[in-house]
C-alpha positions in Angstrom: 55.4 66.2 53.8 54.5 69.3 55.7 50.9 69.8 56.1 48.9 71.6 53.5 47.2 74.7 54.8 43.7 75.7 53.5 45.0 78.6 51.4 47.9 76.8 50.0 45.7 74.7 48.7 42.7 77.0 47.4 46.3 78.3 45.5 46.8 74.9 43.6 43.2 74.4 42.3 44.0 78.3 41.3 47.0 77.1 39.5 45.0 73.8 38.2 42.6 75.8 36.4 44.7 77.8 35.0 47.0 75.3 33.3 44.2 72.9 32.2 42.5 76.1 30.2 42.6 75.5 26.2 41.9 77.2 23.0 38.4 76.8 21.5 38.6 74.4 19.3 36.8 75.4 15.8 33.7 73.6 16.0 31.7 71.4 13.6 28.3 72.8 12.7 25.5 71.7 15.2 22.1 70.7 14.5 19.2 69.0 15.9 18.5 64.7 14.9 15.3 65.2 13.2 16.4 68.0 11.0 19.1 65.5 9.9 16.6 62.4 9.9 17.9 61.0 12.8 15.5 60.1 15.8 16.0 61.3 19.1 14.1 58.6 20.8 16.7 56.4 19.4 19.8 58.2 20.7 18.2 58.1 24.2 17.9 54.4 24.1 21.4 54.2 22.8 22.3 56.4 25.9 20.0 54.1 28.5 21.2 51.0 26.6 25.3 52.3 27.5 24.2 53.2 31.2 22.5 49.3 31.0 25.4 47.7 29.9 28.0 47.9 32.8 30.8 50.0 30.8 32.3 53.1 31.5 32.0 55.7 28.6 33.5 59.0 28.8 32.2 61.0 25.3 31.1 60.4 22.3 30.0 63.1 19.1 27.3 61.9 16.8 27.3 63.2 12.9 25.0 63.0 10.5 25.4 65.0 7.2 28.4 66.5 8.6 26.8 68.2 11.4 26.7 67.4 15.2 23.5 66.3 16.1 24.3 64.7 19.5 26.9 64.7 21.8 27.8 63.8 25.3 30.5 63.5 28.5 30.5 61.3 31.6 31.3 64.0 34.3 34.1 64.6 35.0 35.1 64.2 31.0 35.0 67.2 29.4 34.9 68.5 25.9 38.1 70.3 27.1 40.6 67.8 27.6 42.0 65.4 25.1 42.5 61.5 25.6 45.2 58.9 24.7 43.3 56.9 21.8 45.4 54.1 21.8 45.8 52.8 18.4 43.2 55.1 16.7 46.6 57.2 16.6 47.3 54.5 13.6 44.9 55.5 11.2 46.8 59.2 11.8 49.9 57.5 10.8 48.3 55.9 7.7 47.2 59.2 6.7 50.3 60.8 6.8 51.5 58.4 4.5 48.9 59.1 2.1 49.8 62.5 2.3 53.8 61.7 1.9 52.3 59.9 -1.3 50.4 62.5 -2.5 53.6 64.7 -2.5 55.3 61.8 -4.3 58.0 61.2 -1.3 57.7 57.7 -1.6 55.6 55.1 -2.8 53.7 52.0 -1.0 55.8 50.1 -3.4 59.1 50.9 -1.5 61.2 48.5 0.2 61.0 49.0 3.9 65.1 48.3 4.3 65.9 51.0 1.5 64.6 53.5 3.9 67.4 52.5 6.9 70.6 51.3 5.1 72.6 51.1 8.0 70.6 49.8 10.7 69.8 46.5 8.6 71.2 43.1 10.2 74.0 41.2 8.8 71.9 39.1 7.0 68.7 40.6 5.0 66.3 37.6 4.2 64.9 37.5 0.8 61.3 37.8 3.1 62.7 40.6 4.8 64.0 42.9 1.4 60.3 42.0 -0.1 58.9 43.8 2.8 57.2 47.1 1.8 55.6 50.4 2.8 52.3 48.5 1.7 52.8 45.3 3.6 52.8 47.6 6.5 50.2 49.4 6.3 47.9 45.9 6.1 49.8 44.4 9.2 51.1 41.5 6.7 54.7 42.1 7.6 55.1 38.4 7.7 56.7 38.9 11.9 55.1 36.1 14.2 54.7 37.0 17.2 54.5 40.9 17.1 57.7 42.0 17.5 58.0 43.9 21.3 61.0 45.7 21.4 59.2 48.6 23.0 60.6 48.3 26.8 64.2 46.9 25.8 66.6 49.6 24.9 66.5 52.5 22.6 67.3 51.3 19.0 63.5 50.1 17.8 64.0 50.2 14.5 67.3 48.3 14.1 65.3 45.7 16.9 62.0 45.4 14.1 64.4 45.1 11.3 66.5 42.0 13.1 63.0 40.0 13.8 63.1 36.9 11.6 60.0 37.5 8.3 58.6 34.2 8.7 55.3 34.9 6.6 55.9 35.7 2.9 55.2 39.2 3.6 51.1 40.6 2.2 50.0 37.3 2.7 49.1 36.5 6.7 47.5 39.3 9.1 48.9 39.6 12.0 48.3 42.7 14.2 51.9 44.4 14.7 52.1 47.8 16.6 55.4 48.2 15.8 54.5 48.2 12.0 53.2 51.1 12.6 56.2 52.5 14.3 58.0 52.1 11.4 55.7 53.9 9.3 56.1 56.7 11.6 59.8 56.2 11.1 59.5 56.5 7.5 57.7 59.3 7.4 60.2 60.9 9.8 62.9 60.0 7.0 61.6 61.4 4.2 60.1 64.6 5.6 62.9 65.3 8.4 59.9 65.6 11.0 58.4 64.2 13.2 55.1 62.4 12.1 52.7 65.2 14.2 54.7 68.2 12.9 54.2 66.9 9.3 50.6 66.3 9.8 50.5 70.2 11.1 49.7 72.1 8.1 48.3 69.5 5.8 45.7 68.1 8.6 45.8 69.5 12.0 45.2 73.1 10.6 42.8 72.8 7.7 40.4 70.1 10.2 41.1 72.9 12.9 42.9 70.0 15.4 44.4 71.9 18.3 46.7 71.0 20.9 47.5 67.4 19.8 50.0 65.7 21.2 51.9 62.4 20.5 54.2 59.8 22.7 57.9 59.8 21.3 60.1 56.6 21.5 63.7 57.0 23.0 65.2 57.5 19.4 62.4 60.8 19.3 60.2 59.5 16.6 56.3 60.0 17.5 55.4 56.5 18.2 53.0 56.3 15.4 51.3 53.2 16.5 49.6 54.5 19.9 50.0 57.7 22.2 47.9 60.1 20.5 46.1 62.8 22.4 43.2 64.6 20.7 39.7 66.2 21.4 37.1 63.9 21.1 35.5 66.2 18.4 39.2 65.8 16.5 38.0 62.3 16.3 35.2 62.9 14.6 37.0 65.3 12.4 39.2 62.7 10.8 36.0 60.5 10.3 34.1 63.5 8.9 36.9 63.8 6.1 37.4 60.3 5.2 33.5 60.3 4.9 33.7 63.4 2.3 37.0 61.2 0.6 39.4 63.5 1.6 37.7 66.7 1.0 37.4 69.5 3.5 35.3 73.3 3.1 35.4 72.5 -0.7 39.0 71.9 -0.5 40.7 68.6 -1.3 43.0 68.4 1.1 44.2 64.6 0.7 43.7 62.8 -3.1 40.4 60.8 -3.2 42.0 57.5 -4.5 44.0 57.5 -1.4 41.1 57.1 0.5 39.4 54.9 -1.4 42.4 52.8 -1.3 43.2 53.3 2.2 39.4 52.0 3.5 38.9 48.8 0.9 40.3 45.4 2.3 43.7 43.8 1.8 43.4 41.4 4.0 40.6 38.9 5.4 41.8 38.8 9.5 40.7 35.5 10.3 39.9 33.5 7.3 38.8 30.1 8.8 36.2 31.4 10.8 32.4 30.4 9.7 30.0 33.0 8.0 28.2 32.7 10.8 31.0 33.7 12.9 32.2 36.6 10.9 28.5 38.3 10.1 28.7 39.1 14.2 32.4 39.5 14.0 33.6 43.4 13.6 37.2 41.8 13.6 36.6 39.8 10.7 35.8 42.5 7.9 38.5 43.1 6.1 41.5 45.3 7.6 42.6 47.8 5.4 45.3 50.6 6.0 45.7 51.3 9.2 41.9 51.2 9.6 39.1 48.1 10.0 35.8 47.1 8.0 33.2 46.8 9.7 29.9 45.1 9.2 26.9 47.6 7.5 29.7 48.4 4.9 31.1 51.0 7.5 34.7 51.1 8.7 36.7 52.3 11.7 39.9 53.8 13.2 40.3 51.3 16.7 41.7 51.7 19.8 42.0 49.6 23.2 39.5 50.4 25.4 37.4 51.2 23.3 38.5 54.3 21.2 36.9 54.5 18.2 35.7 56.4 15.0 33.1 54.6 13.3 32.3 56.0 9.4 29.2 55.0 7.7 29.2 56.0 4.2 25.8 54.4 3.6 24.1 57.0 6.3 26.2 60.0 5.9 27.3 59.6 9.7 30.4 59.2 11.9 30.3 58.6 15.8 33.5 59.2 17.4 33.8 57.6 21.2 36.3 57.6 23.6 35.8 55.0 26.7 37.5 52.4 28.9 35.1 49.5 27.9 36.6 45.8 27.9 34.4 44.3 25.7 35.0 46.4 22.3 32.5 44.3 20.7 29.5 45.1 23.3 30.3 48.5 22.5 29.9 48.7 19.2 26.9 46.3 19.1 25.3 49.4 20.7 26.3 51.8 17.7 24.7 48.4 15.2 21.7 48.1 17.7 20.8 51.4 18.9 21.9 54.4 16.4 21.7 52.7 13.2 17.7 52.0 13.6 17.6 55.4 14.4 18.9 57.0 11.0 16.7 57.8 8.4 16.8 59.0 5.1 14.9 62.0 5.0 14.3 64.2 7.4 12.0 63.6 10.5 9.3 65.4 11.7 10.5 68.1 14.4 9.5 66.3 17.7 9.7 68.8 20.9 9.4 66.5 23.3 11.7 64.1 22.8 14.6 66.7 21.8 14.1 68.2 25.2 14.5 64.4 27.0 17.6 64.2 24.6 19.1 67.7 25.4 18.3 67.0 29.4 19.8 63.0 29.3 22.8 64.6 27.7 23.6 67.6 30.3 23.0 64.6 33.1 25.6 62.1 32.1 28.1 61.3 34.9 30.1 59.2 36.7 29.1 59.0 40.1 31.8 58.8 42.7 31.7 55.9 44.9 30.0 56.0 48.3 30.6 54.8 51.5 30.0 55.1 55.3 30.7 58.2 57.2 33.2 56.7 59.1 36.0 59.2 59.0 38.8 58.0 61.5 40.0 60.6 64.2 43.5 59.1 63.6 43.7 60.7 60.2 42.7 64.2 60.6 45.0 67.1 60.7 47.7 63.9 60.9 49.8 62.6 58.2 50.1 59.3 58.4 53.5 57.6 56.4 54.2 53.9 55.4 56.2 51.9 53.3 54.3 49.9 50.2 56.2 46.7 49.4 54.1 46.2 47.1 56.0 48.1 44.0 59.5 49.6 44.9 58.4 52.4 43.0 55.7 53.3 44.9 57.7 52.4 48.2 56.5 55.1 50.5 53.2 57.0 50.6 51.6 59.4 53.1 47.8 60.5 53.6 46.7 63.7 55.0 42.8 64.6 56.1 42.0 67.9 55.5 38.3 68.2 55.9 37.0 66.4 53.0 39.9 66.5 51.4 42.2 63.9 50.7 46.3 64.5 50.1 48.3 61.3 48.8 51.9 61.7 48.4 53.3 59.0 46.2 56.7 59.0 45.5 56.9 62.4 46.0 53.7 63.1 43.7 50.7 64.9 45.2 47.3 63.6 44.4 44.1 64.8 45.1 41.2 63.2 46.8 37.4 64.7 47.8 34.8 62.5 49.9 32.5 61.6 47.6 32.9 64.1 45.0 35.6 64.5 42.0 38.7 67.0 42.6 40.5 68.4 39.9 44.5 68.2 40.3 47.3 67.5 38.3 50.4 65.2 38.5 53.9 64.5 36.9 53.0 60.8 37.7 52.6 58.8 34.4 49.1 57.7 33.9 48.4 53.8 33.6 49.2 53.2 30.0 49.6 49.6 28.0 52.7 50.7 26.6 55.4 53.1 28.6 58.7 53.8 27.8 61.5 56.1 29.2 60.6 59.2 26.6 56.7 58.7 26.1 55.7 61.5 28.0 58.8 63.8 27.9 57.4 66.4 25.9 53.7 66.3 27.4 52.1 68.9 30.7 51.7 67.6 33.8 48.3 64.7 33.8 45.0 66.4 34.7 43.6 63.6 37.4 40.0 64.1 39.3 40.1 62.2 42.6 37.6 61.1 45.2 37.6 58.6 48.4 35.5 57.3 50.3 35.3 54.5 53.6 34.0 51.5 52.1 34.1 50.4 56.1 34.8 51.6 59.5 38.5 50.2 58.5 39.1 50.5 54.9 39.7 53.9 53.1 39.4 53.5 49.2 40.9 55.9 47.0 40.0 56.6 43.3 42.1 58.3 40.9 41.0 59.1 36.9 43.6 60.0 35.0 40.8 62.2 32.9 43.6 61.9 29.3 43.6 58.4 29.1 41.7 56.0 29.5 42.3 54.9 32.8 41.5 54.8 36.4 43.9 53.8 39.4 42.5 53.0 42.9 44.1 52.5 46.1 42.7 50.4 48.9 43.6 50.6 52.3 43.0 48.5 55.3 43.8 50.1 58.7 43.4 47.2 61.1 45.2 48.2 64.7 48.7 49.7 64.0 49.0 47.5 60.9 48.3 49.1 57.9 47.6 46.8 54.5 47.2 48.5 50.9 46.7 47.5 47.5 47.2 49.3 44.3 45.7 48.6 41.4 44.1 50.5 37.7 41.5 49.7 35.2 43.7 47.4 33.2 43.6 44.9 36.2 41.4 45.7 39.5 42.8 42.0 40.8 45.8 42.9 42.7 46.2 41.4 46.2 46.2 43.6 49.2 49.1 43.0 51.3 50.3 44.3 54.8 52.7 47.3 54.6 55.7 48.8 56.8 54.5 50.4 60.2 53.1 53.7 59.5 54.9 56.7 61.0 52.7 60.2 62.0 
């Protein structure tokens, strides 16, 4: 790698910017808490509580009465760039079936096999021909375990069809992904598109949802269970209409029995669990359609790491959040403990004070880069320095260039972006960290936005941290420069634990 000059790179921020620019998204209607009886004491000790509790949030958009009355981004998250919300792209599936019922193109009823005739094994099981659009949508598909076909070869739906139905299906919950990939599949059938293009015009547009985008499987079906990208406020969109039952600017854009029967329970998750057990359980409601009960009659669309859009119908409110949280029950304990207390039902008296503290906690979320010493090594300046990782063959050989207090990392021929102690904006054609990765997830999507920074944890030890800003997740690379012997470890937010390990000699 040649040596990036200082106007060659002032030229790729240039180009950063431009490509990470985006359409205004039509907004929801803002107002202030107290106007719509919610106090803003209370969301500041919901925001102190979240800084308290060791997590990392990135955003979340408070509604109450259909209007934003709060709303918030960990720098460097932005209200301009969407996030991967795991498997809160489900409850977008389910709602593409309800519209694909609405337009009478098939029924819950249906057999799931009458859909792909010739991709059926030799032998359909009688539990296997019962299995239906319904059973489904209420993860009782009767598969145990959850079928993973997802990283072995291209045909997923003949591979979900040949696992054995050991469960009577609509009788046993069992969380199954690739359920949902099926009813992606189906819909794909029966409309000829592709689940995101059919949501288009009947949701995307009407809700104003711009720019979404949607992982496809090698057989180019969107993956239905996972891989969504959307706005955080597109979130709350989705929660904001299921609130109104289907109804959106007077219009009633999906039928009202489908959401009433797409949010009441069909299934109890875990049914020997004490009542004890289940009233602090938000696992233990009642799953529904593609979407959760929760406790305080509410229920959610949920996604790992905590992605979420929680619906009270009791309040009039929806909080969407996107986060990477491991403890999805600590984060909604804060919704329960901190937000709930707060709503009222009238309107408050106007309180100056603490909308200002509000307004001002909001502008100053962040999160803060990590520091270290100022122990920059001669060695590296102006030098690249190149070694051999044998740690992951894909990641064999990386390099490191100093310029200033900026940090270049080629990986596998992938530039990344790195400033001392402050976030950098770059992008990258290296997949981000994901759960689930296949061969075609990201073959349709623009290059990742990332925001780098480094610092020297120690006179020996350089520590690099990447945030892939549309998902989730973080990656982080540590490196030990002890001598001529050079020792790395790379690692993400899914699993910070991996071992640090000598590499090849480095080469300058």
């Amino acid at each position: 790698m040649k040596k990036m000059t200082g106007a060659i790179f002032s030229i790729f921020l240039l180009l950063c910017a431009c490509n990470n620019t985006v359409k205004d998204t039509a907004s929801l209607q803002r107002s202030v808490p107290e106007k719509e009886g919610v106090s803003s004491q209370g969301i500041i000790n919901f925001l102190e509580a979240i800084e308290q509790s060791g997590e990392e949030w990135h955003s979340f958009v408070f509604l109450r009465h259909g209007k934003v009355i709060a709303e918030g981004w960990w720098e460097p998250y932005q209200p301009k760039l969407k996030q991967t919300v795991y498997s809160t792209s489900k409850t977008f599936t389910s709602t593409a079936i309800g519209f694909a019922v609405s337009e009478k193109l098939l029924s819950v009823d249906d057999k799931v096999i009458s859909f792909f005739p010739d991709m059926l094994p030799d032998t359909v099981s009688p539990y296997l021909a019962q299995l239906s659009v319904k059973d489904l949508l209420s993860m009782t598909a009767g598969q145990n375990p959850e079928p993973r076909w997802i990283n072995s070869g291209k045909d997923w739906v003949r591979n979900f069809l040949s696992v054995p139905v050991v469960d009577e299906p609509g009788s046993t919950f069992l969380y199954n992904s690739m359920a949902t990939y099926m009813l992606s599949a189906i819909i794909q059938k029966v409309t000829g598109q592709r689940t995101l293009d059919y949501l288009q015009p009947r949701l995307f547009e009407p809700l104003a949802i711009q720019d979404a985008e949607w992982e496809i499987s090698p057989e180019g079906i969107n993956s239905g269970g996972w891989g969504l990208r959307l706005h955080t406020e597109d979130m709350a969109k989705l929660g904001q209409l299921y609130l109104q039952k289907g109804k959106w600017n007077g219009k009633q854009i999906l039928p009202e029995s489908w959401i009433e029967e797409a949010t009441s329970a069909k299934i109890i998750q875990k049914p020997d669990i004490t009542p004890e057990q289940r009233a602090n359980d938000d696992w233990a409601q009642g799953y529904c359609y593609q979407i959760w009960r929760c406790r305080n009659n509410a229920f959610r669309a949920d996604g790992a790491y905590g992605q979420f859009i929680i619906v009270m119908p009791d309040q009039d409110a929806v909080i969407a959040i996107q986060a990477n949280v491991n403890n999805m029950q600590k984060e909604i304990n804060l919704v329960w403990d901190y937000l709930l207390p707060a709503i009222h039902d009238n309107a408050l008296p106007e309180n100056a004070n603490a909308a200002s503290d509000l307004k001002n906690k909001l502008a100053s979320l962040a999160i803060a880069p990590q520091k270290g010493i100022d122990a920059d090594l001669q060695m590296f300046k102006d030098n690249e320095t190149v070694f051999s990782f044998n740690g992951d063959e894909q990641n064999s050989q990386l390099s490191i260039l100093i310029e200033g207090d900026v940090c270049i990392l080629n990986q596998a021929d992938n530039m990344l972006f790195f400033e001392k102690e402050k976030w950098l904006e770059g992008t990258t054609q290296k997949p981000a960290p994901s759960l689930i990765v296949n061969e075609a997830s990201f073959s349709e999507f623009p290059p990742f936005t990332t925001y780098g920074s480094y610092c020297w944890t120690d006179e020996q030890t350089l520590l690099l941290t990447l945030k892939y800003i549309e998902t989730p997740h973080t990656e982080r690379y540590e490196m030990r420069f002890i001598g001529d012997s050079i020792y790395a470890a790379i690692s993400n937010s899914m699993n910070y634990n991996s071992r640090i390990e000598k590499c090849g000699a480095k080469v300058k």
